[in-house]
KEVOKOL-184893 format. One record per atom (N, C-alpha, C): residue in one letter; z, x, y; residue number from 1. Coordinates in Angstrom, 1 decimal. Example, Ala and Ser with C-alpha at 12.3 -4.5 7.8 and 13.67 -1.06 7.14 Angstrom:
BEGIN
   rest        z        x        y    nr
      a      7.8     13.2     -5.7     1
      a      7.8     12.3     -4.5     1
      a      7.8     13.2     -3.3     1
      s      7.1     12.8     -2.2     2
      s      7.1     13.7     -1.1     2
      s      7.9     12.9      0.0     2
# end
This chain:
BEGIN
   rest        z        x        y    nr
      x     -1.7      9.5      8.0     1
      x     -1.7      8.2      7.3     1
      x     -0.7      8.3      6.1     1
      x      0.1      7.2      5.9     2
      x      1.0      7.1      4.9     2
      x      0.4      6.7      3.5     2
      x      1.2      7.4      2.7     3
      x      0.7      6.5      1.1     3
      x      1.5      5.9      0.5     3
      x      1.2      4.4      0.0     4
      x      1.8      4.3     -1.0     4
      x      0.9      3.7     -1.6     4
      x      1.7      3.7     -3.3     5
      x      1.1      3.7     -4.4     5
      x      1.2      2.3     -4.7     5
      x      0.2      1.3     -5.3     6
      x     -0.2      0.5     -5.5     6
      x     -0.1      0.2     -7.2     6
      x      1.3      0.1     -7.5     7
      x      2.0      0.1     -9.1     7
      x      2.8     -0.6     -9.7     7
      x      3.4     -1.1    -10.5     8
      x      4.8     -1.3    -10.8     8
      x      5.1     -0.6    -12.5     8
      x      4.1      0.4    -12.4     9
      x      4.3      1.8    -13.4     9
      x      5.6      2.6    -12.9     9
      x      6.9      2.4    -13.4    10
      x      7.5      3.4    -13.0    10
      x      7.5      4.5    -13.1    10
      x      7.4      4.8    -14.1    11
      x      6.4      6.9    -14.5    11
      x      6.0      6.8    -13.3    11
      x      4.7      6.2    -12.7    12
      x      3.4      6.7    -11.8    12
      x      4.6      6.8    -10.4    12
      x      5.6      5.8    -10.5    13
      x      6.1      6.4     -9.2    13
      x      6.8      6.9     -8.8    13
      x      7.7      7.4    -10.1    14
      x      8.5      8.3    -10.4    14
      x      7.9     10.1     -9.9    14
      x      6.5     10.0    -10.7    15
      x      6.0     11.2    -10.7    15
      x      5.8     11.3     -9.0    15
      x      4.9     10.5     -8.6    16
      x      4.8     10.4     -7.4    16
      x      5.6     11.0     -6.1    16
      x      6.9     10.0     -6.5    17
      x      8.1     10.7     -5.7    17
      x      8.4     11.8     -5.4    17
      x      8.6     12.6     -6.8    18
      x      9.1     14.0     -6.9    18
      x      8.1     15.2     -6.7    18
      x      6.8     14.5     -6.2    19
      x      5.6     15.1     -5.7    19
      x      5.4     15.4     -4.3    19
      x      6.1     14.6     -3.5    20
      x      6.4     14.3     -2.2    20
      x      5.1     14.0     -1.7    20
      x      4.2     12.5     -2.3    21
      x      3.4     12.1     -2.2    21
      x      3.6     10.9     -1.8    21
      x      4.5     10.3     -1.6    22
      x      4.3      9.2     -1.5    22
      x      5.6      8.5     -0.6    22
      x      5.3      7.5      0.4    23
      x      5.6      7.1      1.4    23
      x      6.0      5.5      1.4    23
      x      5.9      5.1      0.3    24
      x      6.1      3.5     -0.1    24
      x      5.3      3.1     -1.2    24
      x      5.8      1.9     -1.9    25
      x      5.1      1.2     -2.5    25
      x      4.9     -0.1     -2.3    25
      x      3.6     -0.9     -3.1    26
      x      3.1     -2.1     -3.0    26
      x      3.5     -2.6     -4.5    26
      x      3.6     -4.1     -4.6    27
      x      3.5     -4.6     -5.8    27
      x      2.6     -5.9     -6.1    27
      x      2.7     -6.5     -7.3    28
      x      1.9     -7.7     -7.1    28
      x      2.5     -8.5     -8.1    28
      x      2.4    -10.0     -8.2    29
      x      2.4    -10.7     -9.5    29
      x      1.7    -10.0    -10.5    29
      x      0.8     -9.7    -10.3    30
      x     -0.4     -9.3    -11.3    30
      x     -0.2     -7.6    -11.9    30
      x      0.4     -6.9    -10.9    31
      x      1.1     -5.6    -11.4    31
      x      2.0     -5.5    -12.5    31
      x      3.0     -6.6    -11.6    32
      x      4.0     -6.5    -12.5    32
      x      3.9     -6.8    -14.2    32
      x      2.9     -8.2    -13.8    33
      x      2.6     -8.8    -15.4    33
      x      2.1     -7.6    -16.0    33
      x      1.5     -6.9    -15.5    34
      x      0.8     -6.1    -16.7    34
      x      2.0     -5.2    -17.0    34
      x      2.9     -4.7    -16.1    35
      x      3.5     -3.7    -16.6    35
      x      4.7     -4.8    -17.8    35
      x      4.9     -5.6    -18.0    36
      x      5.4     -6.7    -18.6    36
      x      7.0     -6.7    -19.1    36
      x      7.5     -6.6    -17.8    37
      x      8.7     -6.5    -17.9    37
      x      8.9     -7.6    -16.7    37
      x     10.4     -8.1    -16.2    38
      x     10.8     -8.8    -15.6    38
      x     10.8     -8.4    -13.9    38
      x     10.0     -9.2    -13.4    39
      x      9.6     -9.0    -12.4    39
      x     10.8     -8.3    -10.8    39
      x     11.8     -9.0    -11.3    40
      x     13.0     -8.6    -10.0    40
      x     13.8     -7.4    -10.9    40
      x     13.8     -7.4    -12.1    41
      x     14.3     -5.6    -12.2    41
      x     13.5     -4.5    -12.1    41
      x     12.5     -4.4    -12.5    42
      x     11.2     -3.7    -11.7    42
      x     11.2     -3.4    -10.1    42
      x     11.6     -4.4     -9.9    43
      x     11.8     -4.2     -8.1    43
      x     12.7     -3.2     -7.5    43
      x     14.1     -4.0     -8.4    44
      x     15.5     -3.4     -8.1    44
      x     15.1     -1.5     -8.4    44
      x     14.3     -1.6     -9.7    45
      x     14.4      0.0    -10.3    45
      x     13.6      1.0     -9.3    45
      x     11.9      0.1     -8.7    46
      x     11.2      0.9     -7.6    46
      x     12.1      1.4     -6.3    46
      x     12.8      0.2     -5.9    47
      x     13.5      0.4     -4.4    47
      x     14.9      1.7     -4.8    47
      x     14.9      1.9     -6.2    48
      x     16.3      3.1     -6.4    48
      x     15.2      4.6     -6.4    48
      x     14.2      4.5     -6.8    49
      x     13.5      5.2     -6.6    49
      x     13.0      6.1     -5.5    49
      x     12.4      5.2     -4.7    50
      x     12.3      6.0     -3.1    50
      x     12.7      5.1     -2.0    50
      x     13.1      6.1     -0.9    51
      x     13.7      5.2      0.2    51
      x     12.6      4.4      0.9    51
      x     11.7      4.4      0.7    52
      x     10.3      4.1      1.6    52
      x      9.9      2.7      1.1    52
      x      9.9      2.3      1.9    53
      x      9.2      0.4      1.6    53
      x      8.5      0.3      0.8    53
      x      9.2     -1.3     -0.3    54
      x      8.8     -1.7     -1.6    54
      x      8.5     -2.9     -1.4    54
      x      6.7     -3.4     -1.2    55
      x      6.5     -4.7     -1.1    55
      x      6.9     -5.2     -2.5    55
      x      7.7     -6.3     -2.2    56
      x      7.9     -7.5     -3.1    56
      x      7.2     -8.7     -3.2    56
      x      6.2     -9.5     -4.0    57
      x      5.6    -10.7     -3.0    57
      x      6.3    -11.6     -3.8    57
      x      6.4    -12.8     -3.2    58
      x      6.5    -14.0     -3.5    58
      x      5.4    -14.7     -4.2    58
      x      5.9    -15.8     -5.1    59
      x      5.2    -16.7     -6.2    59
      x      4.5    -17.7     -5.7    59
      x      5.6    -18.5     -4.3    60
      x      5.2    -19.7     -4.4    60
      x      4.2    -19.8     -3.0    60
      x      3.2    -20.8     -2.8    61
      x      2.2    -20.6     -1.8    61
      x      2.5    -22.1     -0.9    61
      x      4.2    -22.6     -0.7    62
      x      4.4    -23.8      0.4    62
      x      5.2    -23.0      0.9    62
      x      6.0    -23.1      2.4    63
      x      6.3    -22.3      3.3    63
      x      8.1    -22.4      3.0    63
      x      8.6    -23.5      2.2    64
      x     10.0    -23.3      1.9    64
      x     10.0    -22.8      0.5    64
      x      9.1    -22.5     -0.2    65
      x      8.8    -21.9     -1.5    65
      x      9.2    -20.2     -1.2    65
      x      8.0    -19.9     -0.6    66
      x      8.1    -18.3      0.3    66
      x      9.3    -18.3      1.2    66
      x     10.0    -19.0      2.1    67
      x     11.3    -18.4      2.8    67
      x     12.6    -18.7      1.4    67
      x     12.6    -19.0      0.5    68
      x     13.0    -19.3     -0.5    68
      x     13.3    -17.8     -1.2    68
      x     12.2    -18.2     -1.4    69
      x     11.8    -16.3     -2.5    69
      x     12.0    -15.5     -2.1    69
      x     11.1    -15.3     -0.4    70
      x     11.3    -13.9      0.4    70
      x     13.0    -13.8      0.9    70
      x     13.6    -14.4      0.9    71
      x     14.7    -14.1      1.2    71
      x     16.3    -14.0     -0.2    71
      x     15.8    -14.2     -0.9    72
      x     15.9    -14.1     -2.2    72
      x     15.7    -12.6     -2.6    72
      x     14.5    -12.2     -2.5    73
      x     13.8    -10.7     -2.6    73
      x     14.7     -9.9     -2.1    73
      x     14.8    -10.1     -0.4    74
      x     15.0     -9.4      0.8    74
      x     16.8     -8.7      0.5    74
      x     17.1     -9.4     -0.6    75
      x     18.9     -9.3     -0.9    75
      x     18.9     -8.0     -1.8    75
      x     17.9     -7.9     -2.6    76
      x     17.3     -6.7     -3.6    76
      x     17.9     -5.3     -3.2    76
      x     17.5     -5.0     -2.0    77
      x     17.5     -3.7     -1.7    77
      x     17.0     -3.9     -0.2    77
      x     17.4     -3.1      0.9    78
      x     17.7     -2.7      2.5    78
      x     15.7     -2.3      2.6    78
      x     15.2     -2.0      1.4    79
      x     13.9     -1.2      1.6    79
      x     12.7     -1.9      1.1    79
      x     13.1     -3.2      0.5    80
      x     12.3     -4.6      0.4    80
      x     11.9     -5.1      1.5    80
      x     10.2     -4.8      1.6    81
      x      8.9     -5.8      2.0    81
      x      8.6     -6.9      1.8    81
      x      8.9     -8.0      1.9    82
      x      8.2     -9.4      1.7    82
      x      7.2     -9.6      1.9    82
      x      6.4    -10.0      0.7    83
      x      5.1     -9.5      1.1    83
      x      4.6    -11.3      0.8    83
      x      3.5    -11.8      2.0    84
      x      3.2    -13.0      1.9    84
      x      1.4    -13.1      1.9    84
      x      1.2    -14.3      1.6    85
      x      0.1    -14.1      1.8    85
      x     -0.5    -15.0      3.1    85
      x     -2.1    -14.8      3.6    86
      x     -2.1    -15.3      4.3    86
      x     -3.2    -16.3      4.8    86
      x     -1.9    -17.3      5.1    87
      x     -2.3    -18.2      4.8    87
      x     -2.0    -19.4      6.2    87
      x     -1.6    -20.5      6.5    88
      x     -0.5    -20.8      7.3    88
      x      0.6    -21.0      7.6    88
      x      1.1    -21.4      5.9    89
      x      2.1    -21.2      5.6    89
      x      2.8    -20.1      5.8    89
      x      1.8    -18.8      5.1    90
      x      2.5    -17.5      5.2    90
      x      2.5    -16.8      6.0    90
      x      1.9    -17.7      7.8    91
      x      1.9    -17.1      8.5    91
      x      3.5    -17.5      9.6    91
      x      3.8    -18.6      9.0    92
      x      5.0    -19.0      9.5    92
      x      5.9    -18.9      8.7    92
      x      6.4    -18.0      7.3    93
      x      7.2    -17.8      6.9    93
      x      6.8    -16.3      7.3    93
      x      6.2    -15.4      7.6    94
      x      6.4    -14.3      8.2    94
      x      6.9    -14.0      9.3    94
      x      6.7    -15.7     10.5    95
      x      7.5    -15.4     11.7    95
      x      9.0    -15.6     11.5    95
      x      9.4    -16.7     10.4    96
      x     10.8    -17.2      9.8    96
      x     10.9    -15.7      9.7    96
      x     10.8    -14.8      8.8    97
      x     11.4    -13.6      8.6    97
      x     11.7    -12.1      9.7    97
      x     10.6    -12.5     10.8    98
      x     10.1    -11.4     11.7    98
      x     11.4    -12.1     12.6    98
      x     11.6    -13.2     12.7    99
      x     12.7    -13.9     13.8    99
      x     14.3    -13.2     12.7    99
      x     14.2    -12.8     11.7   100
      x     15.1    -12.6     10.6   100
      x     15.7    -10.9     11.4   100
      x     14.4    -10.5     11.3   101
      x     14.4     -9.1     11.1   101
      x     14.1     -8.2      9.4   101
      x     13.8     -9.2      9.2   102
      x     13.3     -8.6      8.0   102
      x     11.8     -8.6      7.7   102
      x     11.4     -7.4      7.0   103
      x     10.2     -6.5      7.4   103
      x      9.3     -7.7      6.2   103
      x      7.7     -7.2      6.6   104
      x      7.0     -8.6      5.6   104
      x      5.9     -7.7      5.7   104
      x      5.1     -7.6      4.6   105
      x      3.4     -7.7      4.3   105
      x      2.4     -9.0      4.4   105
      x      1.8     -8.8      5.4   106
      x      1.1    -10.3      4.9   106
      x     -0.3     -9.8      4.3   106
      x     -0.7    -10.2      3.4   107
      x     -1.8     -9.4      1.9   107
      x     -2.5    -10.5      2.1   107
      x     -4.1    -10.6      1.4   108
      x     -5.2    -10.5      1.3   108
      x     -5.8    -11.2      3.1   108
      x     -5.8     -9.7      3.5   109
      x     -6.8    -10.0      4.9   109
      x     -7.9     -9.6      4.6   109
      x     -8.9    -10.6      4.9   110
      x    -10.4    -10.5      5.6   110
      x    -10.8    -10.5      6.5   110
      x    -10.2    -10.7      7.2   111
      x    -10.8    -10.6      8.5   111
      x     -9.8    -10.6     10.1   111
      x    -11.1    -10.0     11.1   112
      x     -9.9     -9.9     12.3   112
      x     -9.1    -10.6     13.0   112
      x     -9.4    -12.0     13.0   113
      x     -8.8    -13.0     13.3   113
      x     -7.7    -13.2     12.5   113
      x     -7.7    -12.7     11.3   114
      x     -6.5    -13.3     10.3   114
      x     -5.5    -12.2     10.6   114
      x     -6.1    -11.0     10.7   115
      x     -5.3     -9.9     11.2   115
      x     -4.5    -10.2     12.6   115
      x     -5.3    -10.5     13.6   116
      x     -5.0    -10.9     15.4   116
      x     -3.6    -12.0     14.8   116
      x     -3.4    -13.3     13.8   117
      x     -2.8    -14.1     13.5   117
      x     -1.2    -13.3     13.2   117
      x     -1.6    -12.6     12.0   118
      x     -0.6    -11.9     11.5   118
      x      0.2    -10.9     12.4   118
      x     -0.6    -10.3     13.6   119
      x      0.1     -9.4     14.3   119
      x      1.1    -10.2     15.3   119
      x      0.2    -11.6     15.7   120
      x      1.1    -12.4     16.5   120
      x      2.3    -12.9     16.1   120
      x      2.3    -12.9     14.5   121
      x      3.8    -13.8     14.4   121
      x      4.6    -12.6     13.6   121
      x      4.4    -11.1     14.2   122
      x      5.4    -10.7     14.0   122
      x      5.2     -9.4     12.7   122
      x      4.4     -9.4     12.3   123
      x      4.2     -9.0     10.6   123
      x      4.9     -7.6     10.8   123
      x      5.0     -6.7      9.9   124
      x      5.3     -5.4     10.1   124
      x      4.1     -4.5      9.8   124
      x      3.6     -5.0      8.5   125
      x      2.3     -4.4      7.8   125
      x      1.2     -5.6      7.2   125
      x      0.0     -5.2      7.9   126
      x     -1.2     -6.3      7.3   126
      x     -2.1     -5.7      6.5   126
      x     -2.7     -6.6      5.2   127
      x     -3.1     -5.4      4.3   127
      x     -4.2     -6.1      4.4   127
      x     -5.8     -5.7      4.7   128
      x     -6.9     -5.6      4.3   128
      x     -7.4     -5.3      3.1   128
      x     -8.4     -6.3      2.5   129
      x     -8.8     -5.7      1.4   129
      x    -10.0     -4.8      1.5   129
      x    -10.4     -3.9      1.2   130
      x    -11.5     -3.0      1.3   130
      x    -12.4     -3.6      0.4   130
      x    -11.8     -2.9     -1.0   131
      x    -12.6     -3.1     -2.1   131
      x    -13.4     -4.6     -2.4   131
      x    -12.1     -5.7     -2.4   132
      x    -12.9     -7.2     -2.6   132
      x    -14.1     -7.3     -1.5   132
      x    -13.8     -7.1     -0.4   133
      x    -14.9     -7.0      0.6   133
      x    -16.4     -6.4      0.2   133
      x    -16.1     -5.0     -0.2   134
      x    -17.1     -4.3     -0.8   134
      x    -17.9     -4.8     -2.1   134
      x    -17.0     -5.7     -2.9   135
      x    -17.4     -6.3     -3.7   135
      x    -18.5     -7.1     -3.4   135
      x    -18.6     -8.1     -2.4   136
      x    -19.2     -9.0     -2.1   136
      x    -20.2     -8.5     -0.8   136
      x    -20.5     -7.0     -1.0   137
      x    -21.4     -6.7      0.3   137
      x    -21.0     -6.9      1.5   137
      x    -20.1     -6.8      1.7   138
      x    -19.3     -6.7      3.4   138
      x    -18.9     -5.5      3.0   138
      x    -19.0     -4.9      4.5   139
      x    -18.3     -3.5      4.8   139
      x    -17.0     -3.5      5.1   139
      x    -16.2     -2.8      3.9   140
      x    -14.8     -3.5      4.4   140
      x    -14.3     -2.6      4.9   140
      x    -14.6     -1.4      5.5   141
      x    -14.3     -0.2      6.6   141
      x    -14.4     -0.9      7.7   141
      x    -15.4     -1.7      8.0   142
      x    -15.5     -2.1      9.8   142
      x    -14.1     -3.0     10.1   142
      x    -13.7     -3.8      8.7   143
      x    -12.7     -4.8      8.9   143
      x    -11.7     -3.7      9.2   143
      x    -11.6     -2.7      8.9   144
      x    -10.2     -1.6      9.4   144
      x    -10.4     -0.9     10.5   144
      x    -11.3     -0.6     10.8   145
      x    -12.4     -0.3     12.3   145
      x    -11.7     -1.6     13.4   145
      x    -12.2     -2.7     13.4   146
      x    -11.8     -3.9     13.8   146
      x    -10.5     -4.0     14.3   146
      x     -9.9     -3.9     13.2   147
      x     -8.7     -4.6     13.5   147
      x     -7.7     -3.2     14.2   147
      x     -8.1     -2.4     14.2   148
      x     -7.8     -0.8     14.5   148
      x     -7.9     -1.3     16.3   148
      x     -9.0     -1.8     16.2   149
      x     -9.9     -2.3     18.0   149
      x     -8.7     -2.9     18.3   149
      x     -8.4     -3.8     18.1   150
      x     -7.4     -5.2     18.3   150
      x     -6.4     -4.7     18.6   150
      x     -5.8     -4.1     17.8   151
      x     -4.3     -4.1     18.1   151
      x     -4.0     -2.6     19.0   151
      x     -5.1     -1.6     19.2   152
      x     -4.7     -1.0     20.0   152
      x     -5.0     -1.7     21.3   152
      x     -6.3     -2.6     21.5   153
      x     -5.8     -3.4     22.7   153
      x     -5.3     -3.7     23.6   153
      x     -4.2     -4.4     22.1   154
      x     -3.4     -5.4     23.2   154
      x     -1.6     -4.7     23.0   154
      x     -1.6     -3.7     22.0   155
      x     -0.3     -2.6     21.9   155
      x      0.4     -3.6     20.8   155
      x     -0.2     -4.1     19.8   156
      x      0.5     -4.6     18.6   156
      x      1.3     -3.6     17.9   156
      x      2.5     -3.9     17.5   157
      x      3.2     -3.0     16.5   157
      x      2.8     -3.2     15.3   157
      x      2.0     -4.1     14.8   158
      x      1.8     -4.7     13.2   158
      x      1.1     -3.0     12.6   158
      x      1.5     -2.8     11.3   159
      x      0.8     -1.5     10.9   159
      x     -0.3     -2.1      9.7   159
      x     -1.6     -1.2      9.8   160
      x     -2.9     -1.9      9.5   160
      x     -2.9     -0.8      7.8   160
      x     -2.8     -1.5      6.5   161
      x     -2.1     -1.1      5.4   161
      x     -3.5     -1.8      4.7   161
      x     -4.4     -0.5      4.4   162
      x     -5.7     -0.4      4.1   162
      x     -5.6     -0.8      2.7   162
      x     -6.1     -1.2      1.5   163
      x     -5.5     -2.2      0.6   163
      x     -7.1     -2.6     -0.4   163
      x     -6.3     -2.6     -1.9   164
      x     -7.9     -2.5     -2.3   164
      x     -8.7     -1.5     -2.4   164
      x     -8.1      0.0     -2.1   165
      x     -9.0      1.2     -2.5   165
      x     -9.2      1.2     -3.6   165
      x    -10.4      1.6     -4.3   166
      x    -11.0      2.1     -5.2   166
      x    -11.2      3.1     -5.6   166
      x    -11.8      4.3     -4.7   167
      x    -11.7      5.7     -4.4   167
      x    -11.6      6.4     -3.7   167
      x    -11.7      7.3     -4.1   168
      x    -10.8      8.6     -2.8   168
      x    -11.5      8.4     -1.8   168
      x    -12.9      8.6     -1.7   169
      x    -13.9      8.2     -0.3   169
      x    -13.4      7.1     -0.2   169
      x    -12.6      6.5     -0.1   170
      x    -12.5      4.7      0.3   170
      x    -10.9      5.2      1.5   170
      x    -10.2      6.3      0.8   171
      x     -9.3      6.7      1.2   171
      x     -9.3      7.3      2.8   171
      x    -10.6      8.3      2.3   172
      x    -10.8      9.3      3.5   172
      x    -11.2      8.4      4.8   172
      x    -11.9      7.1      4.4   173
      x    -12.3      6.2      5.4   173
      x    -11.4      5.4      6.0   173
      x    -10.8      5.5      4.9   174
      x     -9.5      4.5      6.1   174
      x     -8.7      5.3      6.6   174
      x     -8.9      6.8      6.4   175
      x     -7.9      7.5      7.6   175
      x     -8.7      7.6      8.9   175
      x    -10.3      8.2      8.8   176
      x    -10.9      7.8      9.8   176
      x    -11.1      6.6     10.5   176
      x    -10.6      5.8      9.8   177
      x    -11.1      4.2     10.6   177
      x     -9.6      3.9     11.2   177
      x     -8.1      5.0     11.4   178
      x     -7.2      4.9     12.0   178
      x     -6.2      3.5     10.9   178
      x     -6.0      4.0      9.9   179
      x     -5.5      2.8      9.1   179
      x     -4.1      3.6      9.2   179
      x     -2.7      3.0      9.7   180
      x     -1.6      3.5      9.5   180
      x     -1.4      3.5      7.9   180
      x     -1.5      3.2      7.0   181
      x     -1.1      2.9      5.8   181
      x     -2.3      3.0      4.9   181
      x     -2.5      3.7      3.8   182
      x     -3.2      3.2      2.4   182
      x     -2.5      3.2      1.4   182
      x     -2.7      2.1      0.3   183
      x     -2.1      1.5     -0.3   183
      x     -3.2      2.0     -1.8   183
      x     -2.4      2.9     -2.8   184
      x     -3.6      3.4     -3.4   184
      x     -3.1      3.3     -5.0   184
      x     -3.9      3.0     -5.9   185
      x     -3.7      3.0     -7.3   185
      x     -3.5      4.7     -7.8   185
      x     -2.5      4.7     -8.7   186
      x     -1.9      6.0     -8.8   186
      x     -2.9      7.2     -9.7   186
      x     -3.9      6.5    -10.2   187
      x     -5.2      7.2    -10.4   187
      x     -5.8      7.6     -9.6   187
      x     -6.5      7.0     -8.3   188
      x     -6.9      7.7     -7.1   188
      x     -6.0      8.8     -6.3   188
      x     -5.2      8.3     -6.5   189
      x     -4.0      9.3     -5.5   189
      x     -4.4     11.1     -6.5   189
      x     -4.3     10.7     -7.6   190
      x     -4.6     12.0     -8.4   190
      x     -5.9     12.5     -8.2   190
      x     -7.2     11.9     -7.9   191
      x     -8.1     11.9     -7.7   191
      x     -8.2     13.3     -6.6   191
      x     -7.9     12.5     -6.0   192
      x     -7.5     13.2     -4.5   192
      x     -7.8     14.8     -4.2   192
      x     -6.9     15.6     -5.4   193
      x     -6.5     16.7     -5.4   193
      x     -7.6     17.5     -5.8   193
      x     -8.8     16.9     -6.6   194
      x     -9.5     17.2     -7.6   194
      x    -11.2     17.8     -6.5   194
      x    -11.2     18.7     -6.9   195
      x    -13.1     18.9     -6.1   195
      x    -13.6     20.2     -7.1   195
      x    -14.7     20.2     -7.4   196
      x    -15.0     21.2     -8.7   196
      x    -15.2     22.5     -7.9   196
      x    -14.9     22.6     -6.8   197
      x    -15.0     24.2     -6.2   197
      x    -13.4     24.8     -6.4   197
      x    -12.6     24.0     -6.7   198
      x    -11.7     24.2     -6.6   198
      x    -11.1     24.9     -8.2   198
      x    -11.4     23.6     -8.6   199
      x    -11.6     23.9    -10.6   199
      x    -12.6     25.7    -10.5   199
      x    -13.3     25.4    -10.2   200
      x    -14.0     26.8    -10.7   200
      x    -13.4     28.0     -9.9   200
      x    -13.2     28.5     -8.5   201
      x    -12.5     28.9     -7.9   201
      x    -11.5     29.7     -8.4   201
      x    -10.9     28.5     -9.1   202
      x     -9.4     29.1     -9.6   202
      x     -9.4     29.5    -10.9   202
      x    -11.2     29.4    -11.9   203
      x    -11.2     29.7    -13.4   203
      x    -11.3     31.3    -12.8   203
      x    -12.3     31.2    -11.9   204
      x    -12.4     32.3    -11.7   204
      x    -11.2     33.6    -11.5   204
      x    -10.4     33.2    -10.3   205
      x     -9.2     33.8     -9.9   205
      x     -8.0     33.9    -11.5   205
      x     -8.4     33.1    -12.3   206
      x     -7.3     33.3    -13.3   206
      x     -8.2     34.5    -14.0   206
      x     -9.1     34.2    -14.3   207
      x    -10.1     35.3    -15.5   207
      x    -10.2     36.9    -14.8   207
      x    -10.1     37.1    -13.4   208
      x     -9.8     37.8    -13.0   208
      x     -8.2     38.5    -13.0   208
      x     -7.7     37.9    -13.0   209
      x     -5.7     38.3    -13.2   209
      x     -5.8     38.9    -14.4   209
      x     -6.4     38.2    -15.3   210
      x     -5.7     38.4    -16.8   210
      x     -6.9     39.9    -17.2   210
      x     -7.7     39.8    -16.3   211
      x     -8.3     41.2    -16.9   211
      x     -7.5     42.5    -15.9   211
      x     -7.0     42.4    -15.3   212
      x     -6.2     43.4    -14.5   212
      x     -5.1     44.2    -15.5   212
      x     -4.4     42.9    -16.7   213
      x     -3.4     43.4    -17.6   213
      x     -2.1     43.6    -16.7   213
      x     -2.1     42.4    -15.6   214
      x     -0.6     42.9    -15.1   214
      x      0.1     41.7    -14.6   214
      x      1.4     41.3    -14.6   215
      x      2.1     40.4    -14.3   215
      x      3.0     40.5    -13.1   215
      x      3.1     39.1    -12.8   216
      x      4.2     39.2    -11.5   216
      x      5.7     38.9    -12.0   216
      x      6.0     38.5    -13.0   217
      x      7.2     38.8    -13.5   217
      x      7.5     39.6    -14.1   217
# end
């Protein structure tokens, strides 16, 4: 399963990068605002960053608004995502783009039909939300489960870009639930690494070295 990080923290994906952790990024209106700088140099600076796909989304929610923007975006950098939402608008400005050849996210899926929609007109990556789902007492694993069903079916190319994790167990389920993509906040991604057998393990293995009195340099 691929990662990318779910930021527009350059540090976090900077660090990331040079970690060889990471396989793309997502963005958001709402990312960016917080990181509160200008939304299209932010872009320009992620996509110099790593060669791996940088969703960019679009502001506007009418369908010449979005082929507007997303193609606007798409001039940024060779490694710019258009990321739409979906809607039906944004389900026909994702076939405008997919007829383009230029790659698109269509973001906040709920469900498998919206998903079955988005694979038909072309999408490259559909992102499911887990967490909002889990918010509201739906299982939002079966929605990745599901849509996993579907598109091996019928041999969709759309890639199913698990979205909305929370935690690392949210992670581990969407690799079992066959999610080509998670899409993860750079706090979890660090999470990851962390399990207290491991922490202790290695207090131990150090407290042992240092009573030996001997070095490897």
């Amino acid at each position: 399963m691929k990662f990318f990080v779910d930021t527009a923290e350059i540090n976090d994906i900077q660090e990331l990068h040079e970690a060889g952790l990471l396989d793309g990024v997502t963005t958001n209106p709402s990312l960016v605002a917080k990181s509160g700088r200008n939304f299209l140099e932010v872009i320009k600076e992620i996509c110099a960053i790593t060669p791996g796909p940088v969703s960019a989304e679009v502001a506007s929610i009418d369908y010449d608004g979005m082929v507007a923007e997303g193609e606007h975006l798409s001039k940024i950098a060779e490694n710019v995502v258009v990321k739409l939402p979906l809607t039906m608008a944004g389900l026909k400005a994702t076939k405008h783009f997919a007829d383009m050849g230029i790659k698109t996210n269509v973001t906040l899926c709920f469900s498998p039909n919206q998903a079955l929609l988005a694979a038909k007109v072309g999408a490259t990556y559909v992102s499911p939300f887990i967490g909002r789902l889990d918010d509201i007492n739906v299982e939002g694993m079966e929605l990745i489960e599901n849509i996993r069903t579907i598109y091996d079916n019928y041999l969709f190319e759309t890639q199913i870009l698990a979205a909305s994790i929370r935690t690392a167990n949210h992670v581990t389920q969407a690799a079992l639930a066959g999610a080509d993509v998670a899409t993860i906040p750079p706090s979890v991604i660090r999470k990851l690494a962390d399990h207290p057998l491991t922490k202790s393990g290695l207090d131990a293995f150090v407290n042992d070295w240092k009573g030996t009195g001997q070095s490897i340099l």
